[in-house]
KEPA-983197 format. One record per residue (C-alpha): z, y, x; residue number from 1. Coordinates in nm, 4 decimals. Example, Ala and Ser with C-alpha at 12.3 -4.5 7.8 and 13.67 -1.06 7.14 Angstrom:
2
{{0.7800,-0.4500,1.2300},1},
{{0.7140,-0.1060,1.3670},2},
END
This chain:
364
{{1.0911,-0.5963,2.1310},1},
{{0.7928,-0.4468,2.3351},2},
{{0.8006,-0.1214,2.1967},3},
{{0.8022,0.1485,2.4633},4},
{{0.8418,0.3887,2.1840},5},
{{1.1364,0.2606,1.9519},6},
{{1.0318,0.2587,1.6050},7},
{{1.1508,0.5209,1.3926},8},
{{1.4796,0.4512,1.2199},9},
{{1.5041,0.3597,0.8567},10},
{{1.6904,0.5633,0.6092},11},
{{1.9915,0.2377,0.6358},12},
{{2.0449,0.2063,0.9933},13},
{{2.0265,-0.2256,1.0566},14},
{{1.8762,-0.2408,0.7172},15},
{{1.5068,-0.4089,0.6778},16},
{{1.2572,-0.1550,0.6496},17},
{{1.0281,-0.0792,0.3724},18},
{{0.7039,0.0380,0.3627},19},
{{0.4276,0.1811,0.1496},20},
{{0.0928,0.0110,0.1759},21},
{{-0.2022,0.1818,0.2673},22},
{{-0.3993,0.1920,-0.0382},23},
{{-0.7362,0.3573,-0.0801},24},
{{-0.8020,0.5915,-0.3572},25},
{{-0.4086,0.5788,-0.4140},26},
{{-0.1647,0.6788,-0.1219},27},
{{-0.2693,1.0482,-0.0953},28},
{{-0.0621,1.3439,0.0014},29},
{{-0.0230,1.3303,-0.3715},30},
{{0.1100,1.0162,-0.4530},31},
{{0.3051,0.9992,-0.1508},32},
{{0.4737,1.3197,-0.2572},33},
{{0.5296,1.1634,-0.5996},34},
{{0.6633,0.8482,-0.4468},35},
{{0.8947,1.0352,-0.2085},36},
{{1.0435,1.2331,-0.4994},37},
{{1.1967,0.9139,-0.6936},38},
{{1.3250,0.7497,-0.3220},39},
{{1.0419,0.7260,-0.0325},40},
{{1.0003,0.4012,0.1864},41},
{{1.1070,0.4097,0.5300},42},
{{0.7748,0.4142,0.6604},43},
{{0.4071,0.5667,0.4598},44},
{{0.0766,0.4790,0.6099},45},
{{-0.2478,0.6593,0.5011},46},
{{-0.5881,0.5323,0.3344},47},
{{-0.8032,0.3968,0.5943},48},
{{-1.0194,0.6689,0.8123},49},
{{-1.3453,0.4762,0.8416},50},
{{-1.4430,0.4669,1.1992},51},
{{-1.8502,0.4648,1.2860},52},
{{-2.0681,0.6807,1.5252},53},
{{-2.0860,0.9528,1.2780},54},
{{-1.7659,0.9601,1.1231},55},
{{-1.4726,1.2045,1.1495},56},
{{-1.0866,1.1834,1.0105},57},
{{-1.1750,1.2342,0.6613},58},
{{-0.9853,1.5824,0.5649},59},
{{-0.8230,1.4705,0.2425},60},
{{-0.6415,1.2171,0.4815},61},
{{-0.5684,1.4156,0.7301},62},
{{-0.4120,1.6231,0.4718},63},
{{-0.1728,1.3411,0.3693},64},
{{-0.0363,1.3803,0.7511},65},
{{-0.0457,1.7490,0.8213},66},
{{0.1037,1.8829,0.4862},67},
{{0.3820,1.5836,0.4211},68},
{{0.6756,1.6934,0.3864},69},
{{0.8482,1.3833,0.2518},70},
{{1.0566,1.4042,0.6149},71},
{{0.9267,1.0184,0.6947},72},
{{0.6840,0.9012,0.9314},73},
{{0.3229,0.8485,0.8496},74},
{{0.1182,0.6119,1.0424},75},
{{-0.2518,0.6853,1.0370},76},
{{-0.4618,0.3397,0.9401},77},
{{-0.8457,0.2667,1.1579},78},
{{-1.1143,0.0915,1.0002},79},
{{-1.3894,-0.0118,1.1989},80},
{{-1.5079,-0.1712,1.5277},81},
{{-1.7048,0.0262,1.7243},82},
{{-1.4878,0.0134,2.0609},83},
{{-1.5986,0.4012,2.1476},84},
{{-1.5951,0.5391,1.7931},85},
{{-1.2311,0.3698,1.7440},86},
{{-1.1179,0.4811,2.0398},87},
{{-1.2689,0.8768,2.0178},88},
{{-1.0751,0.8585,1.6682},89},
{{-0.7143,0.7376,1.7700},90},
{{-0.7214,1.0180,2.0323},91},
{{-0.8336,1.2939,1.7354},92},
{{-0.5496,1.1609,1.4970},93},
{{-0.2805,1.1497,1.8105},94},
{{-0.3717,1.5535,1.8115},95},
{{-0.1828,1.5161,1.4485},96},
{{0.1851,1.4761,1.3457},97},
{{0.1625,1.0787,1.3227},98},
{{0.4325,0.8663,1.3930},99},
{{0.1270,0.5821,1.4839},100},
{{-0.1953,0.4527,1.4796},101},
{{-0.2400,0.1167,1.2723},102},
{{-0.5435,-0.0956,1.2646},103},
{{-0.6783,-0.2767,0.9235},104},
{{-0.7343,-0.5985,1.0031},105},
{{-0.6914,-0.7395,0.6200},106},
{{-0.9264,-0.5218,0.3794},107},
{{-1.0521,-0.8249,0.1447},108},
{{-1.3228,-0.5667,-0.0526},109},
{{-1.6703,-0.7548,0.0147},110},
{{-1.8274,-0.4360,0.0859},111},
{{-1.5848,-0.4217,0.3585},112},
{{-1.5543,-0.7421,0.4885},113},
{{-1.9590,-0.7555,0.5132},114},
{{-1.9509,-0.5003,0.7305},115},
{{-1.8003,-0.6877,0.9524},116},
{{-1.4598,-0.4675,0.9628},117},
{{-1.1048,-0.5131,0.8193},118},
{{-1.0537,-0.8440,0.7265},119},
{{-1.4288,-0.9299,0.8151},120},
{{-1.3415,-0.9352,1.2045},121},
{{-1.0527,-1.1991,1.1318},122},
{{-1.3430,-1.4227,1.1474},123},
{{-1.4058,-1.2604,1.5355},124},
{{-1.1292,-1.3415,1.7605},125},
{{-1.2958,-1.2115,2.1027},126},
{{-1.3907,-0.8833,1.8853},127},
{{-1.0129,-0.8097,1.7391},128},
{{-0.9507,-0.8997,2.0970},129},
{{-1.1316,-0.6273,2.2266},130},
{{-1.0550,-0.3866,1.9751},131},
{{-0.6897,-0.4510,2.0466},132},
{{-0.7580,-0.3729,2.3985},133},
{{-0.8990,-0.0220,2.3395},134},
{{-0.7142,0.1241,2.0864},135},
{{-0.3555,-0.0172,2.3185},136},
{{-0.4827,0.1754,2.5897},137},
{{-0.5517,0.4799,2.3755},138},
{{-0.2437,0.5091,2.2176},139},
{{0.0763,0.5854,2.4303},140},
{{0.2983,0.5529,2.1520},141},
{{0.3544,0.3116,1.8478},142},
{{0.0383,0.1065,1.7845},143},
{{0.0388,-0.1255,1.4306},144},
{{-0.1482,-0.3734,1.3042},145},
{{-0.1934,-0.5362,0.8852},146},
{{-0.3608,-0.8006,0.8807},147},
{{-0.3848,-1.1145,0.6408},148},
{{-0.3673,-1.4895,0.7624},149},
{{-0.7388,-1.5292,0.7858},150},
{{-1.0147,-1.5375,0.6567},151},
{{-1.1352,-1.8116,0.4815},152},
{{-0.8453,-2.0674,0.6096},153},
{{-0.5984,-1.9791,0.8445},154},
{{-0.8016,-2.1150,1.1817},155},
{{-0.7749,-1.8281,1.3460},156},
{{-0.4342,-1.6795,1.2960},157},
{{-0.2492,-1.8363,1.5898},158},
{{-0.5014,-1.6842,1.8219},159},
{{-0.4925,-1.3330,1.7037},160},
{{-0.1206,-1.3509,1.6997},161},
{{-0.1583,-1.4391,2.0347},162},
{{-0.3742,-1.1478,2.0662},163},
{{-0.1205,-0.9141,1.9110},164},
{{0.1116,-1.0322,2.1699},165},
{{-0.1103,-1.0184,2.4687},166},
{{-0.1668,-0.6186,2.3952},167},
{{0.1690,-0.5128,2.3023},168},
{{0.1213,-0.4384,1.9422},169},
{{0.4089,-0.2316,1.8071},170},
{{0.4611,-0.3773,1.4625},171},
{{0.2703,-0.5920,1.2556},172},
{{0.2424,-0.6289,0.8734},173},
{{0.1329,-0.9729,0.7466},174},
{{0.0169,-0.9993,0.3908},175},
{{0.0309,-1.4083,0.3434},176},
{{-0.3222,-1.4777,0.1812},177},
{{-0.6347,-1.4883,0.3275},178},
{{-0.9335,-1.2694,0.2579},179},
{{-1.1426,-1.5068,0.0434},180},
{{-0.8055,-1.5414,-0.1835},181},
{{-0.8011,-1.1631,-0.2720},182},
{{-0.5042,-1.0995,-0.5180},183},
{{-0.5348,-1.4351,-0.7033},184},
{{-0.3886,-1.6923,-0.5424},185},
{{-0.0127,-1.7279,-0.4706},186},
{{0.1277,-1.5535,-0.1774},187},
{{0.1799,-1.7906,0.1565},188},
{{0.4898,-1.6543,0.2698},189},
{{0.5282,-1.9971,0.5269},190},
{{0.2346,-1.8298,0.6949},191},
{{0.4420,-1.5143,0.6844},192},
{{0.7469,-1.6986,0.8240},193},
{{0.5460,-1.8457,1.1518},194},
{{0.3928,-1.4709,1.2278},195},
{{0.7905,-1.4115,1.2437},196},
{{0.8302,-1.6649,1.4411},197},
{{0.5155,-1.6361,1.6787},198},
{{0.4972,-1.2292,1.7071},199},
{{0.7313,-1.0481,1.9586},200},
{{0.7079,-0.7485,1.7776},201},
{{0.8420,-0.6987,1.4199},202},
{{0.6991,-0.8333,1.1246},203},
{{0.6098,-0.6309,0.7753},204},
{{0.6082,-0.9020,0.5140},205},
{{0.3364,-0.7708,0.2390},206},
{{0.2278,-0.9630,-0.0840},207},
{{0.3381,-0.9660,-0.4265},208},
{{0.6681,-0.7709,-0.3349},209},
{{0.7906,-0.7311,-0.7275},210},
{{1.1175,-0.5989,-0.7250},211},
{{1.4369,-0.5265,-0.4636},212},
{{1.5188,-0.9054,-0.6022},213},
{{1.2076,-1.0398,-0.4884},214},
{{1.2081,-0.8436,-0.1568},215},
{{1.5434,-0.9939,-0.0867},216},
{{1.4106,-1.3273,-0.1401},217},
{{1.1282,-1.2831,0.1179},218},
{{1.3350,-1.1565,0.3130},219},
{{1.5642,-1.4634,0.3571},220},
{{1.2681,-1.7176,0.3444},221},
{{1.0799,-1.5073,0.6035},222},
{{1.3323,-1.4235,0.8033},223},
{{1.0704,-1.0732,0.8659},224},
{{1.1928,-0.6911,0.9549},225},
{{1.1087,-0.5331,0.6227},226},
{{0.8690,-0.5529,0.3649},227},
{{0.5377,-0.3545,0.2920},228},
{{0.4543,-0.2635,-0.0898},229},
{{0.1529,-0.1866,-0.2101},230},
{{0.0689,-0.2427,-0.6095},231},
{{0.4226,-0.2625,-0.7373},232},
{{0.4704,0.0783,-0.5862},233},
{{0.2542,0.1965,-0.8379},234},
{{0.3880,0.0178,-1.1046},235},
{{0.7189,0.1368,-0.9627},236},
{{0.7768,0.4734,-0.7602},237},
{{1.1508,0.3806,-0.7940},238},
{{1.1367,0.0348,-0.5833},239},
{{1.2065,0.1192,-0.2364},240},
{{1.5300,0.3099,-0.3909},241},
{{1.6392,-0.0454,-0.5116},242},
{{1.5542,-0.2039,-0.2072},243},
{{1.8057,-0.0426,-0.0079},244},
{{2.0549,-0.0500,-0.2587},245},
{{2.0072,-0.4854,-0.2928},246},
{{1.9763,-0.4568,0.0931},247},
{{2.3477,-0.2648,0.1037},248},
{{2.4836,-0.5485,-0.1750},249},
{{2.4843,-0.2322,-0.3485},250},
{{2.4358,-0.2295,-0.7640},251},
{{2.0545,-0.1865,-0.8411},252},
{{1.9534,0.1028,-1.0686},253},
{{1.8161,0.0200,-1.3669},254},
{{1.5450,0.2177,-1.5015},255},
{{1.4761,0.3249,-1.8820},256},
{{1.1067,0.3682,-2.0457},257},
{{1.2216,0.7403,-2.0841},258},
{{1.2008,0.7257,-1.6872},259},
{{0.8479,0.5873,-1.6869},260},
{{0.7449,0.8976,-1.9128},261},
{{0.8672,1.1452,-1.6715},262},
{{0.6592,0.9931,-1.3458},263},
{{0.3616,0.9202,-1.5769},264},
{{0.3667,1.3260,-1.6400},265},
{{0.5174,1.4016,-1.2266},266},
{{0.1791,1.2123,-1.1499},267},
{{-0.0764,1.3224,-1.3834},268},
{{-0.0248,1.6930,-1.2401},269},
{{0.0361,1.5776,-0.9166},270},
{{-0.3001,1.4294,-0.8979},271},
{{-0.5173,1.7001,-1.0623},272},
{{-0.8079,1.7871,-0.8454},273},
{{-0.9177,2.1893,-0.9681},274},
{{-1.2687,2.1223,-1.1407},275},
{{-1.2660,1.7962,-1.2080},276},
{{-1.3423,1.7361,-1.6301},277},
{{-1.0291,1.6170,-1.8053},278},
{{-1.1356,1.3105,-1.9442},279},
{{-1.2620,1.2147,-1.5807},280},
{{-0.8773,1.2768,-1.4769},281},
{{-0.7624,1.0432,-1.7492},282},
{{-0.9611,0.7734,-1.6816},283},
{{-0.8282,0.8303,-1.3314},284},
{{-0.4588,0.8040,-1.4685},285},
{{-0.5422,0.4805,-1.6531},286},
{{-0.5791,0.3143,-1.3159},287},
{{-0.2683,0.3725,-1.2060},288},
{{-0.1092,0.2980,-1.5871},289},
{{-0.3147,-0.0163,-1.5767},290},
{{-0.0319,-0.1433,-1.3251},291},
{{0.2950,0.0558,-1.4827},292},
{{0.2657,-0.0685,-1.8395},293},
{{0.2941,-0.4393,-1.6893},294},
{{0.6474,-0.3266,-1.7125},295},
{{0.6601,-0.1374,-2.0331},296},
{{0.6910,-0.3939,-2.3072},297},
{{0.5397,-0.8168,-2.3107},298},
{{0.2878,-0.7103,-2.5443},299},
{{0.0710,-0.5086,-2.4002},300},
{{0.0559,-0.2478,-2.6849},301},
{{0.0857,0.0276,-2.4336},302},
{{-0.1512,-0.0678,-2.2451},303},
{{-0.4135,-0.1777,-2.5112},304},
{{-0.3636,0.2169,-2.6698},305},
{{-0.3411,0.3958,-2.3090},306},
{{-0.6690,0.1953,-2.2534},307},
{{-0.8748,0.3611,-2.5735},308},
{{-0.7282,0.7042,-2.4887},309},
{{-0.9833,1.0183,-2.3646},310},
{{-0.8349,1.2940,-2.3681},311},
{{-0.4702,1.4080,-2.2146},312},
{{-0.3364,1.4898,-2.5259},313},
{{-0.4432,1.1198,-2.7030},314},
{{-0.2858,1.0006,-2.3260},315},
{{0.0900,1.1846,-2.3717},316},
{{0.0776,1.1052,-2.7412},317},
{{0.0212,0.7423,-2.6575},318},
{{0.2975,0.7896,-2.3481},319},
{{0.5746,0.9884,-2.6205},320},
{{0.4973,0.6577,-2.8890},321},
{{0.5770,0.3841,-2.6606},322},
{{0.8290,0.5409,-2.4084},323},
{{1.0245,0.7750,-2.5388},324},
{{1.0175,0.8086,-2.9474},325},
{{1.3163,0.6309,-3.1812},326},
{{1.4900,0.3996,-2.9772},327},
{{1.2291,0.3287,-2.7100},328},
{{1.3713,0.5671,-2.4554},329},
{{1.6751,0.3380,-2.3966},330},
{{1.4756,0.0128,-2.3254},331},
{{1.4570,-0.1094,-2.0442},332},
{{1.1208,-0.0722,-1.7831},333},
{{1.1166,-0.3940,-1.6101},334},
{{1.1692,-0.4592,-1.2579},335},
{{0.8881,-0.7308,-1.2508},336},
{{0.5831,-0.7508,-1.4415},337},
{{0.6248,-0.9340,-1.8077},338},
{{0.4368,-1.2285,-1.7379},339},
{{0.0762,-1.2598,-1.9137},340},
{{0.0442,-0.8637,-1.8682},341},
{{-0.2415,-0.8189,-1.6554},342},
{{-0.3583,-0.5070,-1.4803},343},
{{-0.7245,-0.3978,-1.4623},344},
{{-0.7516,-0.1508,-1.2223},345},
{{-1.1245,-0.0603,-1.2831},346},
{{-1.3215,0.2049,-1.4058},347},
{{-1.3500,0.2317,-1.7545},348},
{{-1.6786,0.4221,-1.7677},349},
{{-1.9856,0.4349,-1.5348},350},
{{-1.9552,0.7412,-1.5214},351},
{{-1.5981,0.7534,-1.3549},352},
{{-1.6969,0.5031,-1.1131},353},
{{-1.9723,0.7430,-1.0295},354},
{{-1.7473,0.9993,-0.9520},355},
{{-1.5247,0.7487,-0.7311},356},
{{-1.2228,0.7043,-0.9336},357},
{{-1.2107,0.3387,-0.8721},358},
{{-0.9132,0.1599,-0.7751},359},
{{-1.1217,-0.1610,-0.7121},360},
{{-1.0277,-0.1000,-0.3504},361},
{{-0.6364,-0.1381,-0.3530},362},
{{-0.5536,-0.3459,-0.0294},363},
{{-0.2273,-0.4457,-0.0102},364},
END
């Protein structure tokens, strides 16, 4: 390992760490508070802070570093590649309790990519080159990496692993599809296995991480440190908990829809924002919904009726039918989606995607 600052220790000491994807719109000081209280990941690392000549650490982030008090490390995530504005940027965020500085390198959002940043400079060798290069010699401590195999094909990925070698990168999280594949196609995890193999710093394995089952499974075939998880998070605060406990050869908790009920309401006030119009909040909530009732029943009934809901009192009405009334409490929430039940994560008005609710940019 090349670390001259050791990684911070997991909760299981020799265990595989877990991780919570940086997701935009998503992994707030909110959410990561939420997240924390049902069993946090080893390891939480913000929404992007956009780097360009005019930007600075967006506050709300910063906020999701400064006020944590989950008592695990946050790493603070760059997007950009503006050598000077990257660099000015690490050394503002290393002024604030963060345990690193990670660079996105796997963003698949065309109106990210076309900017020529996150996964857009996987297409740039020479340029992640010399963004590598600055932001190692700006940052004493840990310096991290996510990246996806490529962008189009996987052409380049040998060469920036050799890049991630050549300047020392701390840790790096692989999620096993290229840009151009977005969420759709199935996850390479032989891609993931030869970034194992290749890097000589630890490897994240990120990408359709279900359940602790699944995680294991990746694991094994990847042979990787730990595992990054992004969507599935959402779906299910509880997973790192169960990770560690199929890591130990420990029992796995099982989870009851009365369960779901209580984070659904945990996360609805977590996330209000003072003035923001109720059903604006709700249409919020049905983002992250969108990806828990994949796990609520094979149907899709709960999801069809949270879908039509506007108001929170049609929302915890809809929440009390499905999840807790009769004998629904008892069932069972699913580790792994029910297959066929598909998440939307968009807006469901224009008006809500005016006021940026959209979860259209989840990247991991």
């Amino acid at each position: 390992m090349n670390a001259s600052v050791p990684l911070p220790a997991g909760h299981l000491s020799g265990a595989p760490l877990t991780a919570l994807a940086p997701m935009q719109d998503v992994t707030d000081l909110a959410f990561m508070r939420v997240i924390a209280h049902y069993g946090a990941p080893d390891y939480f690392f913000t929404e992007f802070f956009r780097v360009h000549v005019q930007s600075r650490p967006e506050k709300h982030i910063l906020r999701s570093i400064d006020e944590n008090t989950t008592g695990r490390p946050v790493f603070a995530q760059l997007i950009g590649e503006d050598l000077f504005q990257l660099e000015r940027t690490a050394r503002e965020l290393l002024r604030h309790p963060v345990a690193g500085i990670d660079l996105n390198l796997g963003c698949p959002a065309p109106k990210v990519y076309k900017k020529n940043v996150g996964g857009g400079l996987l297409r740039e060798p020479a340029k992640v080159g010399e963004i590598l290069a600055t932001l190692r010699a700006a940052v004493p401590g840990l310096f991290t990496v996510k990246m996806r195999i490529g962008f189009d094909d996987t052409a380049n990925f040998d060469r920036i692993l050799d890049l991630v070698n050549e300047h020392r990168v701390d840790l790096l999280t692989v999620h096993g599809r290229t840009v151009k594949e977005m969420y759709r196609s199935e996850v390479h995890y032989d891609w993931i296995a030869h970034a194992v193999a290749r890097a000589r710093c630890p490897v994240l394995a990120n990408g359709n991480v279900l359940s602790a089952a699944r995680a294991a499974t990746i694991l094994s075939d990847t042979r990787a440190a730990g595992v990054m998880i992004g969507r599935h998070a959402i779906r299910n605060p509880w997973i790192f908990r169960p990770c560690r406990e199929q890591f130990a050869g420990q029992p796995v908790t099982r989870l009851s829809l009365a369960d779901v009920r209580d984070y659904i309401e945990r996360l609805y006030r977590a996330t209000l924002q003072p003035g923001l119009l109720e059903r604006y909040h709700v249409n919020k909530m049905k983002k992250y919904l969108n990806f828990v009732g994949q796990s609520v029943d094979p149907t899709g009934a709960f999801l069809h009726d949270m879908r039509r809901v506007e108001s929170e009192a049609e929302l915890f009405l809809i929440c009390d039918r499905h999840l807790i009334a009769g004998e629904a409490g008892s069932r069972e929430f699913a580790p792994e989606p029910y297959p066929g039940v598909i998440a939307r994560p968009n807006c469901e008005t224009p008006t809500a995607e005016a006021d940026g609710c959209s979860l259209e940019t989840i990247t991991a």
